[in-house]
N, C-alpha and C positions, 0 to 999 in steps of 0.2 A: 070957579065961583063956589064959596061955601052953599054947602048945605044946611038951610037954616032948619028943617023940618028935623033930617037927624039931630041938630046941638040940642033943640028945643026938646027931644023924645030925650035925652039922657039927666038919666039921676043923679045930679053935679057933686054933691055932698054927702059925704058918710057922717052922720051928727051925731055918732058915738066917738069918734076920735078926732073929728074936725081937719080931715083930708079927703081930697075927691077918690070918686069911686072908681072903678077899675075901668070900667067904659069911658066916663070923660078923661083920665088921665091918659087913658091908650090916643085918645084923640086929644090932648095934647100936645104928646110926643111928638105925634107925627105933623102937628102944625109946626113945632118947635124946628122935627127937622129938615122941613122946607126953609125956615127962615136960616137955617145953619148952610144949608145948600148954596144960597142964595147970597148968604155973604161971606163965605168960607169961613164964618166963627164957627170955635170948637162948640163943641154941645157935650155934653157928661154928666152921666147916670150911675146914683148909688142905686143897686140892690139889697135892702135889708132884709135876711132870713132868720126867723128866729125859732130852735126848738127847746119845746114843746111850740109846734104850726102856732099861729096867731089864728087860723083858721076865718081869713075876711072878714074878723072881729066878732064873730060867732064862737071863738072858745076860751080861755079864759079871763075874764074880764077883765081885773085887777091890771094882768099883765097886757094886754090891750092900750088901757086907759095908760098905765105907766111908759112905755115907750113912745105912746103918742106924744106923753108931757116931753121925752126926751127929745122929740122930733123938734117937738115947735120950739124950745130952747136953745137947740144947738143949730137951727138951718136960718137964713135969711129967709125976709120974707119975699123975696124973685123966686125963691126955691121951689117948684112946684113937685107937691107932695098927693100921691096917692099908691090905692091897693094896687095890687102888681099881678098875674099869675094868679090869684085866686088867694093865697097864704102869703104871700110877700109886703111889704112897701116899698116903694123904690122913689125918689127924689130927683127930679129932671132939673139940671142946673145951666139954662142958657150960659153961652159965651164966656163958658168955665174950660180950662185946660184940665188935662189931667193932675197937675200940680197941686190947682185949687183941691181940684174934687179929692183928691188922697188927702190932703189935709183934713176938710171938712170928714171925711168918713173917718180918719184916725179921732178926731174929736167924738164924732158919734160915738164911737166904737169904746172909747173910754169911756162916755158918760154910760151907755148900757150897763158895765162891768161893775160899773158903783150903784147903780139903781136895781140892775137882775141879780146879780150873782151873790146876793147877801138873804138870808131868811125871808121869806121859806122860798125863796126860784134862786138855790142853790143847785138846783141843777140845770136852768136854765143856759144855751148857749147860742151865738150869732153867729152869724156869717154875712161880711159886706161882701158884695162886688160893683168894682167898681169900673166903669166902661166911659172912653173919648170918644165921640165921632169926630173926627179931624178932617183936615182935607186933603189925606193923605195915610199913607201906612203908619211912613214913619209918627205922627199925629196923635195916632190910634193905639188906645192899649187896652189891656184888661187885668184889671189887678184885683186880685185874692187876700182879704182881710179876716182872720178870724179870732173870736175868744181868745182860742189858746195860743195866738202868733204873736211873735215881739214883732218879728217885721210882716209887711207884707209882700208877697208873689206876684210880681207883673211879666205879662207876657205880652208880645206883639198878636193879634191876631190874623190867622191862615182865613184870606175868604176864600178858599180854594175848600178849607174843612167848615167853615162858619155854614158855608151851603146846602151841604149835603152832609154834615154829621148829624147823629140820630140821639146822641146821650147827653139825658137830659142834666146830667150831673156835672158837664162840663162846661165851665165858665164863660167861654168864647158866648154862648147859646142866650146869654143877656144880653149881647150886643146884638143878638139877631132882633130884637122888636125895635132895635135901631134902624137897622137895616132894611128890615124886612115890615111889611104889613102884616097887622094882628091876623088871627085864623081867619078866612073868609065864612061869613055865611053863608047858609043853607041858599040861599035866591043866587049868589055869587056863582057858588058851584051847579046851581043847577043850568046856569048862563054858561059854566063853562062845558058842562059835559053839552050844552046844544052847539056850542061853539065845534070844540071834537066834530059833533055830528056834520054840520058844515065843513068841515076840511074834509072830512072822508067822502062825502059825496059832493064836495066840488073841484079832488082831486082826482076821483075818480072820473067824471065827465070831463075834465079837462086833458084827460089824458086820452081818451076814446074820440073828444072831437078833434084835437090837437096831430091824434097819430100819422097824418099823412105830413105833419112838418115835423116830427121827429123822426120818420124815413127819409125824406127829404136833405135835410138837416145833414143826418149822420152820416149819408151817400156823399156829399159835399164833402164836408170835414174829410174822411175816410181818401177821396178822391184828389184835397190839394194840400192835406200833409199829413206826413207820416206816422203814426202813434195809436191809442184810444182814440174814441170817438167823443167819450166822458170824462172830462176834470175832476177829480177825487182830492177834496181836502179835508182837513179834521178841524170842525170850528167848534166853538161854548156854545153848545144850547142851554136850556131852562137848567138856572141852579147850578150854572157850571161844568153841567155835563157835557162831556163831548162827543157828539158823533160826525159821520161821512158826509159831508158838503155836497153836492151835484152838481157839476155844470156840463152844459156843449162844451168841451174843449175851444177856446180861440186864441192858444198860444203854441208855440213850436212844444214838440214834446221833452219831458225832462229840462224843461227850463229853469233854471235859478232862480230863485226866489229875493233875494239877497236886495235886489234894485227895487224890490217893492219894501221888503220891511224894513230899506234905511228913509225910502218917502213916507211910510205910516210911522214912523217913529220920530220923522221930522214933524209931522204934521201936528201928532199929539203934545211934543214939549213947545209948538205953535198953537194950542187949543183954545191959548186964552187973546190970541192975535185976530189978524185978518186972514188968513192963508186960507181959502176954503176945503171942505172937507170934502175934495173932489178925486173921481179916477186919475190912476197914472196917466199922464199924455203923454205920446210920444213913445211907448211903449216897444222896443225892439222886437221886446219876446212875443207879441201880438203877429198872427196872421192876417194877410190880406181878408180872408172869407172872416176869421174872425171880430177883426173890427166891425164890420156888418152886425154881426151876432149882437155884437156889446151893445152898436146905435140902435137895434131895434129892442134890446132885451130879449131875443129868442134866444140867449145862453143862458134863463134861468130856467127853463121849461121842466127840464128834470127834477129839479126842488119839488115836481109835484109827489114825489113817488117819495121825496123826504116828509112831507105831507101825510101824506097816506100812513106810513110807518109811524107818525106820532112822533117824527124829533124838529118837527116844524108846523107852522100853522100856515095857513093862507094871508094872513094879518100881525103884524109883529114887528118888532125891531130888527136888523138883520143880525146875523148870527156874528160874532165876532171872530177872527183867526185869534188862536194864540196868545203867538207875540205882541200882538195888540194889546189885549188882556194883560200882558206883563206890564204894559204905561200905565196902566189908568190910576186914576186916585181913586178912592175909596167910592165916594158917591156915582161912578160911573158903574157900579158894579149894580145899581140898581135895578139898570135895562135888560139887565139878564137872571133876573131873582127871580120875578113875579110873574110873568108869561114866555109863553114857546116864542123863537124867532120868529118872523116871518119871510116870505116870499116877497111882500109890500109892505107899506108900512105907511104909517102919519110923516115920515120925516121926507118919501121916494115922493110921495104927491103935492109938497108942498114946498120942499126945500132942496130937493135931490141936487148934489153936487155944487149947489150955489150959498152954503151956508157954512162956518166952523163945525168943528169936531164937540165944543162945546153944544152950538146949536140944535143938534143932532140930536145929543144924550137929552135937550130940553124936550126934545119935540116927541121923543120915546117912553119918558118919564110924563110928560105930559097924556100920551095915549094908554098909555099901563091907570094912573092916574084917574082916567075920564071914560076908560072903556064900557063899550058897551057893544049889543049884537048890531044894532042902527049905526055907529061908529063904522064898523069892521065892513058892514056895505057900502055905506058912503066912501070909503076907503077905495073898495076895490073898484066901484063905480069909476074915481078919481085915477087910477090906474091904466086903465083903457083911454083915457086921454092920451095919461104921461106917453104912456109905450108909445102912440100912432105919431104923437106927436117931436116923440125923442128928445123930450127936454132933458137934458142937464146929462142924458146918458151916454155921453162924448167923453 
């Protein structure tokens, strides 16, 4: 449900150049790229930079007032136009491919060069970029438009670097307010360091009451096959980064992988079918003691200590392997942008194994989306059901 209290708080119009301001435009975007989501049209964004800064239309006026005339002459009026970045303008173009949007910004970018670069903003110079959200890679570009280029620069972009690069000079980085949610506020982050606080001390005590079934446990295991006691794998946590996965071991040791990532990669190019986005059944490589593990879910138990280290939360989407990572379209990378994975999650308590691969990303996007510290209890509350009752965890 929108929130009608924030739209209502936001200063929709800049009435010196007659484009929205940086706040409603950022809100927007990001209406725009649910509805992109939603129906797999492309979405495509000019960034226009122009030096001498524009400075949020606080520095020189003339040239201010002149480019806006450029704006509103050369853009449709669907084109939603606002400040960007603080110094920028950028032009959000629903259900434009990249095709359209390079056209429309080679048009801007000519009208600038006859309007600036003549007495006296003879020194004046631009830089477009321009950026797809598609529904997909292939979809997706980011193209480099400047002053002094006959053509322009398009590149696919790395979400592997869109996530975790730092410079700010680099293009790919306009796509990130695609991608990505604007800076969180001061109340956001103070929600999250109390979050932090909650996983530290409720995987600390879960590990302190929990200890006589992780002796338990790992006596078993140890006792009816051969190997670790611990499954160790490398999944994407927050932003792409990877660390050490934890499980109870409940498969034969050095098992092949190979029969699970040819069912998750069937399942994903099946994302937009029926096929649910459920465990292997029938699984060879699974032990007797271990299939117990999986129906009660005591093989997650050590994710607490992934917890504790800060590359997991108590609440969260789960962590994705890899090669998984390698399917997904573009918009699936959303579930792992904006919060740590979790142990549980909105999708284990409500949908677990009885829903698509698409489902899933709604149900993750949906709790990233709506989160809150009341969410993340009710969450785990719902948890202690799942588990007793072993829904879905077959």
């Amino acid at each position: 449900m929108r929130n009608n209290t924030e739209i209502t708080n936001l200063s929709i119009i800049d009435h010196k150049i007659k484009i929205y301001t940086e706040a409603y435009y950022m809100h927007r975007l990001l209406e725009e790229r649910s509805r992109a989501e939603r129906s797999n049209a492309p979405l495509s964004q000019i960034v226009i930079e122009i030096k001498p800064s524009l400075g949020n239309g606080n520095g020189n006026g003339k040239l201010v007032s002149k480019v806006g005339t450029v704006l509103h002459h050369s853009t449709r009026k669907t084109d939603i136009k606002g400040w960007y970045q603080q110094d920028k303008i950028a032009i959000l173009m629903p259900e434009t491919p990249k095709e359209g949007a390079l056209k429309l910004a080679e048009k801007i970018s000519m009208e600038l060069k006859k309007n600036l670069n003549g007495k006296p903003h003879d020194t004046v110079n631009h830089k477009l970029v321009i950026c797809t959200y598609g529904a997909n890679i292939a979809d997706t570009q980011v193209t480099l438009l400047q002053s002094d280029m006959s053509e322009a620069t398009a590149q696919p972009p790395s979400c592997a670097r869109l996530t975790q690069h730092k410079c700010i000079d680099d293009p790919e980085l306009a796509l990130a307010a695609i991608l990505c949610n604007p800076p969180h506020s001061f109340s956001i982050h103070l929600k999250k360091c109390l979050k932090r606080a909650i996983d530290i001390m409720g995987s600390l005590a879960g590990m302190i009451m929990l200890l006589p079934f992780f002796i338990i446990i790992s006596a078993v295991i140890k006792l009816t096959s051969p190997g670790p006691v611990l499954f160790k794998q490398e999944r994407n946590g927050y932003r792409g980064k990877k660390f050490l996965f934890l499980k109870f071991r409940s498969m034969r040791h050095n098992a092949d992988d190979d029969i699970h990532r040819t069912y998750v990669n069937g399942l994903l190019k099946d994302c937009n079918g029926e096929k649910p986005w459920a465990k292997l059944t029938h699984d060879p490589r699974i032990t007797p003691f271990g299939s117990f593990l999986r129906k009660t879910s005591l093989d997650e138990l050590p994710q607490l200590w992934n917890v504790l280290k800060g590359d997991m939360s108590l609440v969260g989407p789960r962590p994705p392997i890899p090669y998984e990572v390698e399917q997904y379209q573009l918009w699936h990378w959303k579930r792992t942008l904006d919060v740590k994975p979790g142990i549980t999650g909105l999708w284990q308590v409500e949908g677990r194994s009885c829903s698509t691969f698409t489902t899933m990303v709604r149900m993750d996007l949906k709790y990233i989306n709506n989160w809150s510290l009341w969410l993340d209890m009710k969450i785990l509350c719902k948890t202690v059901y799942v588990v007793f009752s072993t829904r879905g965890a077959s």
